[in-house]
C-alpha distance (Angstrom), angle and dihedral (degrees) to the residues before:
residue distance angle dihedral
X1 . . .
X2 4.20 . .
X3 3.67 108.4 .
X4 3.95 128.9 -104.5
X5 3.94 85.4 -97.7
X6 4.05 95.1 49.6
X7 4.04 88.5 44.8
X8 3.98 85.3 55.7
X9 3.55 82.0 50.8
X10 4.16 96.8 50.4
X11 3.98 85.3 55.0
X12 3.64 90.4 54.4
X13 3.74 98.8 43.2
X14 3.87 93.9 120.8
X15 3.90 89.9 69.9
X16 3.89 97.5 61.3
X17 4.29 94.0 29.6
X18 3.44 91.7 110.3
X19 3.68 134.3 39.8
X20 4.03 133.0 30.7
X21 3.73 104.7 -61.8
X22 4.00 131.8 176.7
X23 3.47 128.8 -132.5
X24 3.89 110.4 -148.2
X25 3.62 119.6 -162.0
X26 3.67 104.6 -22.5
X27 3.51 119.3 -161.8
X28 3.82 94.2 -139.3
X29 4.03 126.9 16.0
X30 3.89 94.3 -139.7
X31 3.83 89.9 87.2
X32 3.59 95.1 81.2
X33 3.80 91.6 60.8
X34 3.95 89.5 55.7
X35 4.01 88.6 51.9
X36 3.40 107.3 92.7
X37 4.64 87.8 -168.2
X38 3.59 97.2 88.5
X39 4.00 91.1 -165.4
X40 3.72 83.7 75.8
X41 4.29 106.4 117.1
X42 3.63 123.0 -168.3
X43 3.80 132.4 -136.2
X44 3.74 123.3 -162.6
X45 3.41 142.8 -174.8
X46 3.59 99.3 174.9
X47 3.54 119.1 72.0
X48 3.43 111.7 -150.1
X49 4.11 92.8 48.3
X50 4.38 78.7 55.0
X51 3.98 91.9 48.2
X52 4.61 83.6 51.0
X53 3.91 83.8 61.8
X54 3.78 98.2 58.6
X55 4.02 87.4 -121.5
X56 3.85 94.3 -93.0
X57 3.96 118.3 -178.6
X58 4.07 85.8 -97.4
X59 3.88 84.4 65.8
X60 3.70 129.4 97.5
X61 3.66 128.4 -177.7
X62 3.62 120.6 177.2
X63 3.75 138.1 87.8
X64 3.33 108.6 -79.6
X65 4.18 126.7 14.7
X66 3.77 125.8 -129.2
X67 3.85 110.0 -162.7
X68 4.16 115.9 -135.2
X69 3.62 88.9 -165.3
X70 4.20 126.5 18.9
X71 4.14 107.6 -102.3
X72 4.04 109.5 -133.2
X73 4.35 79.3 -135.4
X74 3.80 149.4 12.1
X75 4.11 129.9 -155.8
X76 4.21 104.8 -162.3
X77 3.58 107.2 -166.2
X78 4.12 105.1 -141.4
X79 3.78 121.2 -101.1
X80 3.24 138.3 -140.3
X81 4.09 99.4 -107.5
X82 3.62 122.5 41.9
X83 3.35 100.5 -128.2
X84 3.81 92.2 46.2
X85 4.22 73.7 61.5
X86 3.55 92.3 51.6
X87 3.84 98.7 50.1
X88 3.58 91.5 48.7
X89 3.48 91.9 57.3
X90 3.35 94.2 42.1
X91 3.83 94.3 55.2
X92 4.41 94.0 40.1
X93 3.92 84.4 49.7
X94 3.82 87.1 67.6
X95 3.94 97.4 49.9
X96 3.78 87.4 50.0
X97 3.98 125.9 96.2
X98 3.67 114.6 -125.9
X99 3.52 114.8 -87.4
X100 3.91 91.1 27.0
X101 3.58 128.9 141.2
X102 3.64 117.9 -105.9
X103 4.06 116.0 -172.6
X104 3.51 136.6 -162.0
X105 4.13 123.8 -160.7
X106 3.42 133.2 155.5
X107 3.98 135.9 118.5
X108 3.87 119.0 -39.9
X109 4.38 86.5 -134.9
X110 3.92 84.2 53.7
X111 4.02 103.1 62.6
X112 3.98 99.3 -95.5
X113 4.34 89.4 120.4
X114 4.27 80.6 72.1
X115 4.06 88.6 65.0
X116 3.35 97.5 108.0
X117 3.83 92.6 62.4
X118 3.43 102.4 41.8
X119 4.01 87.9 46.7
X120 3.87 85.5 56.2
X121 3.86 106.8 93.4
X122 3.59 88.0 45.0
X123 3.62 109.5 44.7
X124 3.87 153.0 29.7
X125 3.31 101.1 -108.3
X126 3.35 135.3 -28.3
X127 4.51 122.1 -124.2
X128 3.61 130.0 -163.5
X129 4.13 102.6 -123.1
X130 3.86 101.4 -174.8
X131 3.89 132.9 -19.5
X132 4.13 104.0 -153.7
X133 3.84 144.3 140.3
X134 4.18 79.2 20.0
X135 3.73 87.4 -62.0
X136 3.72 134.0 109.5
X137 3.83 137.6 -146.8
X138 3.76 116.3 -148.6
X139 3.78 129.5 179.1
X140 4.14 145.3 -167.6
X141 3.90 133.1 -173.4
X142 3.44 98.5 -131.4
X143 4.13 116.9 -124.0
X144 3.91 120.1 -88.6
X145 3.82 90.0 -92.6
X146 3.58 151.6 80.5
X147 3.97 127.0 -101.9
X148 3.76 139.1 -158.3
X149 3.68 145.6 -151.2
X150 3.60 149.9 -162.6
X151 3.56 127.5 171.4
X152 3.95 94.7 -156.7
X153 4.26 80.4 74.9
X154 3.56 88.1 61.1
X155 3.55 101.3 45.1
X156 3.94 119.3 99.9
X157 4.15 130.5 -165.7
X158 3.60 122.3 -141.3
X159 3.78 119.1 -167.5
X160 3.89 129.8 -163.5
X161 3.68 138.6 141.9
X162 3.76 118.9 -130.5
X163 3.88 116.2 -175.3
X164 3.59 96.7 -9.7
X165 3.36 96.3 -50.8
X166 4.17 133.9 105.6
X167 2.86 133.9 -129.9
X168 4.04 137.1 -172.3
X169 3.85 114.8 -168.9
X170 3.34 126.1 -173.0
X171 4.00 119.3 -151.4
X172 3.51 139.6 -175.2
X173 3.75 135.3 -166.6
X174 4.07 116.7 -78.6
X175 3.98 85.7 27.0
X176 4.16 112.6 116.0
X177 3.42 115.7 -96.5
X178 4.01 89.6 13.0
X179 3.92 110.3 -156.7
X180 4.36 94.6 -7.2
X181 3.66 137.7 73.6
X182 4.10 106.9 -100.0
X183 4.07 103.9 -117.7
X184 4.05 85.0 -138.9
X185 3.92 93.5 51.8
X186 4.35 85.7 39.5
X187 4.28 84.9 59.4
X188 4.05 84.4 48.2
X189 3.74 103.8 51.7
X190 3.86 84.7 45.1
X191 3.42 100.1 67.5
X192 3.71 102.6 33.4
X193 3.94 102.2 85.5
X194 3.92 94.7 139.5
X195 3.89 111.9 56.0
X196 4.21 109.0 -178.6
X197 3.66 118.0 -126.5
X198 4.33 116.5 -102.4
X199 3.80 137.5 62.4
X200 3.76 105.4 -23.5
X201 4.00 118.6 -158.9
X202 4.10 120.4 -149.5
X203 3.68 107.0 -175.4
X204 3.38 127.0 -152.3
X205 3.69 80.0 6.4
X206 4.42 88.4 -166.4
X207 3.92 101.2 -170.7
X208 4.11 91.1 -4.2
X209 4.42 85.7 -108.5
X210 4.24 84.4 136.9
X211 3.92 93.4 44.3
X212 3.97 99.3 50.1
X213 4.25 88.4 41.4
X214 3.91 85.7 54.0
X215 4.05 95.6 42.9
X216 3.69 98.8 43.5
X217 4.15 88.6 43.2
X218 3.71 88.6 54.6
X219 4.03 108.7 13.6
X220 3.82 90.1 -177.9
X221 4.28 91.3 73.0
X222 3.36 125.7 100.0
X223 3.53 107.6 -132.0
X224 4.06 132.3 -150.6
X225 3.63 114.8 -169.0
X226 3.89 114.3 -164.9
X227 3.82 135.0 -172.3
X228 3.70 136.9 146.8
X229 4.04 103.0 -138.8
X230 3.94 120.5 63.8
X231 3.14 101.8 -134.2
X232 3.74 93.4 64.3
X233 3.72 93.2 43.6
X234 4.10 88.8 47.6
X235 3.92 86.8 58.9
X236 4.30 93.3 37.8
X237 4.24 76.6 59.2
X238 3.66 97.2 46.9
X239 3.92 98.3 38.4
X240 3.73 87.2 47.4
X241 3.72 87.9 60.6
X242 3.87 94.9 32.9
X243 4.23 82.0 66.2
X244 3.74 100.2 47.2
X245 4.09 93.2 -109.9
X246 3.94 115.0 174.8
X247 3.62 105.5 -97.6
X248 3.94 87.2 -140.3
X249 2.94 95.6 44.7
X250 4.63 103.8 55.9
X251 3.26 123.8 48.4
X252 3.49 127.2 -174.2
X253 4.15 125.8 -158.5
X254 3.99 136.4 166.7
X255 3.59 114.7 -120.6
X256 3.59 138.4 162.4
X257 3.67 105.6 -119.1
X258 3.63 104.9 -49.9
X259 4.02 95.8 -25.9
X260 3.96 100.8 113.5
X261 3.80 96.0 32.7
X262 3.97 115.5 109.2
X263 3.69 136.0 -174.2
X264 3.67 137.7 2.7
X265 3.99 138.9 -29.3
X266 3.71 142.7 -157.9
X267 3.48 97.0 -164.4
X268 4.19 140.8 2.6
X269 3.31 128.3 -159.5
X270 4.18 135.4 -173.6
X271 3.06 160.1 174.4
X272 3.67 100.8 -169.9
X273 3.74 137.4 -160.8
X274 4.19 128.0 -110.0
X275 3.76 93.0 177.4
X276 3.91 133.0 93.7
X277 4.03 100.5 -174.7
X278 4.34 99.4 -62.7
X279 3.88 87.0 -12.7
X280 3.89 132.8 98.0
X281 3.30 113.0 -122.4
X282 4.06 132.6 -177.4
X283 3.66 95.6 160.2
X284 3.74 102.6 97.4
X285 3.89 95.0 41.3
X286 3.76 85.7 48.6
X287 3.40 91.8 53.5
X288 3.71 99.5 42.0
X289 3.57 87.0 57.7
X290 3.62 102.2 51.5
X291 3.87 89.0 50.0
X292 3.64 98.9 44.2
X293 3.92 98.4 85.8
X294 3.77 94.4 67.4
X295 3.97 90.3 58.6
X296 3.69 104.2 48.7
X297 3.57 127.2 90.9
X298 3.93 117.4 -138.7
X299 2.65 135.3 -67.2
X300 3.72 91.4 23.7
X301 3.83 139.2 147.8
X302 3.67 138.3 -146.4
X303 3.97 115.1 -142.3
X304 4.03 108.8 -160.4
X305 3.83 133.7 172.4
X306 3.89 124.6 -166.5
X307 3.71 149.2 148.8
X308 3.90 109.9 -71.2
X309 3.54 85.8 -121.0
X310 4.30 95.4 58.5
X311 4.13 100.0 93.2
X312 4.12 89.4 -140.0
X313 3.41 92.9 131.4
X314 3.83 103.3 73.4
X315 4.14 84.0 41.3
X316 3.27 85.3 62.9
X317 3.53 101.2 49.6
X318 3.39 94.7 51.5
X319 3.93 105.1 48.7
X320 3.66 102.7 27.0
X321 3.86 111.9 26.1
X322 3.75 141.2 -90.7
X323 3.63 117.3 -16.6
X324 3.76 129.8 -148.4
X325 4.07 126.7 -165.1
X326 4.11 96.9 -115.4
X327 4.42 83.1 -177.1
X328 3.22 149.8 7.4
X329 4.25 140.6 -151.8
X330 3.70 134.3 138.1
X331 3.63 87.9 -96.7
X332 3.96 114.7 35.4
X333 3.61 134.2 28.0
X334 4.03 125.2 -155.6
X335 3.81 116.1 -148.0
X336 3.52 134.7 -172.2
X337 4.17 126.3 -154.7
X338 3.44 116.6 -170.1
X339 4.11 123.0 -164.2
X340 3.78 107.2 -158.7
């Protein structure tokens, strides 16, 4: 099923039929088998949209994109944060010829109606294509000129100390919790003073703050640091090295919940997502936790902050073992599982 944005797309089709064109971002990889062009590439920052396109040699998935060749056009399908939108069209601006089109579509709710002025800088003018499906399909002619990017300019560091120990994170736009220490994470580096000894799991490690607290509390784990968008993994890499982590000793992979991830673990810890772009979404946390128990080694523990409102709790009761209320506000809630 393509989303509302890609069906906006499939009414437009004439405008990219010709030409090499880049897909930024899609929100589902089954457009590119309703494109009939077959110079049309696809960038993605999202890993499990990436997996949906079988991974072809017209597929990119990393954080930022370095064009071989200049594309005559690029679609960016609208994120979340604004200035995720802004680096994104920073960074497709740069793989573009001069005088290319550059379009923006996405849903009206989600911040696509503000096109026209983050299109500004780049273009000469910016039109309003279609408006279906609640979505809407904007486009500029880029200037007469050539543009660059680097990511490093968009990268920030955040430093704190939590329990003695400090930390330097490094964040970038369209990560969670961009450029500020998540109150939910805060409560779960608080109470974590004792960190066991093995292969320690952070999933959906965002900016890697959980991993480095772990490995510099205990330097002798070995440390896996998961997450399915690049961007987050990108800054997991680059705040692992920010905080002196063994190189043999952290690793850091993209997976799709727990997809990717092999063997055994002493311990897991997370701060875990319940959004889908605009939509909530338990599913992977769900299923994260109902998989879990096959992959740790007893005895072994699962560390897990959420919303008070996110029923994890009786999850992980069920499919892991008893379960124990670590902390406590009128937001979050910190529970531990233990497997004995």
């Amino acid at each position: 099923m393509l989303s509302p944005a890609s069906q906006v797309l499939i009414r437009n089709e004439h405008l990219f039929s010709e030409g090499r064109w880049l897909l930024v971002n899609p929100t589902d990889g089954f457009i590119f088998q309703q494109l009939s062009n077959p110079n049309i590439c696809g960038f993605h920052q999202f890993y499990d949209v990436y997996q949906q396109t079988g991974e072809g040699d017209k597929q990119y998935f990393g954080a930022a994109y370095q064009a071989q060749e200049a594309f005559d056009g690029a679609v960016i399908y609208m994120p979340k944060a604004k200035e995720h939108a802004q680096m994104l069209i920073a960074n497709a601006a740069a793989c573009l010829k001069p005088g290319a089109l550059l379009m923006l579509v996405g849903e009206n709710k989600g911040g696509v109606r503000s096109a026209p002025k983050l299109l500004e800088a780049y273009g000469n003018g910016t039109n309003k294509l279609d408006s279906a499906r609640h979505c809407s399909l904007f486009a500029t002619q880029l200037k007469d000129q050539s543009f660059s990017f680097n990511l490093k300019k968009w990268e920030k560091q955040l430093t704190f100390t939590v329990n003695n120990v400090a930390l330097t994170i490094c964040s970038l736009p369209g990560v969670f919790s961009h450029g500020e220490l998540d109150s939910g994470t805060q409560m779960l580096l608080d109470n974590v003073t004792q960190v066991p000894n093995g292969r320690i799991l952070d999933f959906a490690s965002g900016a890697g703050v959980i991993g480095c607290y772990l490995a510099k509390r205990n330097p002798s784990i070995r440390l896996l640091m998961t997450d399915v968008s690049a961007l987050a993994l990108h800054c997991s890499k680059q705040s692992a090295e920010l905080n002196g982590l063994a190189a043999d000793r952290t690793e850091v992979i993209p997976s799709n919940g727990l997809g990717n991830v092999t063997g055994k673990f002493n311990a897991v810890y997370t701060n875990p997502p319940f959004h889908t772009g605009l939509k909530t979404d338990y599913s992977v946390t769900s299923g994260f936790i109902q998989q879990l128990a096959s992959m740790l080694q007893k005895p072994a523990s699962l560390t897990l902050v959420a919303n008070q409102f996110l029923s994890y709790e009786p999850l992980m009761q069920s499919h892991i073992g008893p379960t124990k209320t670590l902390a406590l506000t009128n937001k979050f809630a910190l529970y531990q599982a233990d497997l004995k």
